[in-house]
C-alpha positions as CSV (number, residue, x, y, z in Angstrom):
1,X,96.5,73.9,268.5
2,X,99.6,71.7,268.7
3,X,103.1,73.3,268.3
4,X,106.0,71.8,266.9
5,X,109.6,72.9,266.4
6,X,111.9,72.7,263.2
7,X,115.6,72.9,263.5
8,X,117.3,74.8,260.7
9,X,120.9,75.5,259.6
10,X,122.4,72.4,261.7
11,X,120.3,73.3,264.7
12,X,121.6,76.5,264.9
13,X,118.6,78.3,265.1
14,X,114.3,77.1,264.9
15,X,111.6,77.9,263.5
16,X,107.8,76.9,265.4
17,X,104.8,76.2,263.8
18,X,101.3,75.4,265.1
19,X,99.5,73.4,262.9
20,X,96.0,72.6,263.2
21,X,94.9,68.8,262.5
22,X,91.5,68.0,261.2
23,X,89.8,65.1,261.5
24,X,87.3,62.9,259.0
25,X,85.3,59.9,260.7
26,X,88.0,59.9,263.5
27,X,91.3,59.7,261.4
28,X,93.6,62.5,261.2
29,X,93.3,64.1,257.2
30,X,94.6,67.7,256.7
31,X,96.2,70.1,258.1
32,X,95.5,73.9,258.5
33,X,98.8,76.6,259.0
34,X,98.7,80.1,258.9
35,X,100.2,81.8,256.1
36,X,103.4,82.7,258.2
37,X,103.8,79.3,259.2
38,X,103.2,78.1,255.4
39,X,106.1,80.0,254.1
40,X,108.2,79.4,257.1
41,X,107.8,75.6,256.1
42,X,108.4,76.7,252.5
43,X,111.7,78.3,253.4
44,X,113.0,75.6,255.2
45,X,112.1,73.3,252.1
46,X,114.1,75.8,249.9
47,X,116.6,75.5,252.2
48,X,117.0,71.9,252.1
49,X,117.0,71.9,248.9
50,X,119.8,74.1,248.4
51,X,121.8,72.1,250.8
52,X,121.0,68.9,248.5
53,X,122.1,70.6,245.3
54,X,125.1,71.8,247.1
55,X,126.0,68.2,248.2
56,X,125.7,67.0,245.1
57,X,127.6,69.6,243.2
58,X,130.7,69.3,245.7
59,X,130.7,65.4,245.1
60,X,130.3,65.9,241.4
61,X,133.4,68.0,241.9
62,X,135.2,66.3,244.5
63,X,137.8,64.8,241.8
64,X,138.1,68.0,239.5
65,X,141.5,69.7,239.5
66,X,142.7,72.5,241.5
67,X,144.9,75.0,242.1
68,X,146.4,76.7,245.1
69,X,145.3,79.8,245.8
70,X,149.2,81.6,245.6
71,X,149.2,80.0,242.1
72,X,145.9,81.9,240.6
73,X,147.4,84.9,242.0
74,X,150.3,83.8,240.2
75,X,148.3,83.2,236.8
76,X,146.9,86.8,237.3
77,X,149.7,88.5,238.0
78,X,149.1,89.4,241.2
């Protein structure tokens, strides 16, 4: 079984999997994972897909006006 390594969370920390490859008439054509590896994969993809939507969201905002933080406390009364 081969073992590979995905980074997560800006290499921070990783996550292994050992994926199994099967062969048909000598080319490589699925692969097998546990069930822990499956939603290990599955997580990082949620992940990733967090971070996109974040990205986007940020640079959809990136113009948007702001205020200080001493001014909302202001506008609350606080």
């Amino acid at each position: 079984m081969a073992k590979n390594t995905i980074l997560r969370g800006q290499n921070r920390y990783m996550i292994e999997i050992k994926p199994q490859i099967l062969e048909k008439e000598g080319r490589k054509e699925f692969v097998v994972l546990t069930y822990e590896d499956f939603l290990k994969l599955q997580e990082v993809l949620e992940d990733y897909e967090d971070l996109q939507m974040l990205r986007e969201a940020k640079e959809a905002e990136k113009d948007a006006p702001t205020i200080s933080h001493e001014e909302l406390k202001a506008n609350l009364g606080l």
